[in-house]
C-alpha positions in Angstrom: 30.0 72.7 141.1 30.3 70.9 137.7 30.2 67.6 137.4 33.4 65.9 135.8 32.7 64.4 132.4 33.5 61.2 133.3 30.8 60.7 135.9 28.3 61.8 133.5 29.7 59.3 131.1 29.8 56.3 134.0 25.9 57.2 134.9 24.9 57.0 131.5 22.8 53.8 130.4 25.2 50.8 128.8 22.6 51.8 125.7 23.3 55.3 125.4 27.4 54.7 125.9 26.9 52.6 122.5 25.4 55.0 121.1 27.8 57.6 121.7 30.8 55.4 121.2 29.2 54.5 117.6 28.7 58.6 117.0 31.9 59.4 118.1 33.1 56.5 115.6 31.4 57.7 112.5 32.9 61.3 113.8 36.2 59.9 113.1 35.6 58.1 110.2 34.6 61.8 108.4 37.5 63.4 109.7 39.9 64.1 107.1 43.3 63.8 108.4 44.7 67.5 108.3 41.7 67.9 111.0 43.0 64.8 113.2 46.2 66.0 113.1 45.5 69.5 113.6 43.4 68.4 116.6 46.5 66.8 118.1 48.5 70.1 117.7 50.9 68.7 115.3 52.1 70.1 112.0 52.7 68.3 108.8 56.4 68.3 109.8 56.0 67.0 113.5 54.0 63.8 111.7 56.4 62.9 109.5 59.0 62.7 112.1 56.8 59.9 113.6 56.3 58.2 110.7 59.4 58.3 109.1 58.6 60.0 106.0 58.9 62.8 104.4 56.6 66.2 104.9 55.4 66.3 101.3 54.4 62.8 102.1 51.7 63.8 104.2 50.3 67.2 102.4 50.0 64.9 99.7 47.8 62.3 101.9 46.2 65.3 103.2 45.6 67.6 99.8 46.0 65.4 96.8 44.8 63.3 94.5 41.1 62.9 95.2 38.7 60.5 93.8 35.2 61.9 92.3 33.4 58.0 92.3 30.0 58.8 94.2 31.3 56.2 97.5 34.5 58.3 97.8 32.7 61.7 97.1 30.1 60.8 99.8 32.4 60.4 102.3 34.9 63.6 101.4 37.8 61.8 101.6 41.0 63.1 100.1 43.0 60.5 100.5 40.8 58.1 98.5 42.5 57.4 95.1 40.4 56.6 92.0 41.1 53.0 90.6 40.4 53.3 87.4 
């Protein structure tokens, strides 16, 4: 029988959860935001409703305007704006 995932998390060295908690961080961190809310099931409109804003609010965080500096290009994130 399979083990359940969270046993093989508890019997993992305090070292090694770290590690995976620090992954799993940076993971994040990459993720644009039409994948973390896709991930969640929810559609642009569903979001909005949360947040009390409008659904062309959030295609624009999740589409527009992007920034071509090399820090926000490295991390291919569209919701980083140029400052100049």
């Amino acid at each position: 029988m399979a083990n359940k995932f969270s046993e093989l998390r508890a019997r993992k060295t305090l070292q090694a959860q770290e590690r995976s908690a620090a992954q799993a961080e940076r993971m994040l961190a990459a993720m644009q935001h039409n994948a973390m809310r896709q991930a969640r099931g929810l559609s642009q409109q569903m979001l909005a409703d949360v947040l009390h804003v409008q659904q062309p609010a959030i295609a624009k965080l999740e589409n527009g305007p992007v920034c071509t500096c090399p820090p926000c290009a490295a991390t291919s994130k569209p919701w980083a704006v140029d400052s100049k």
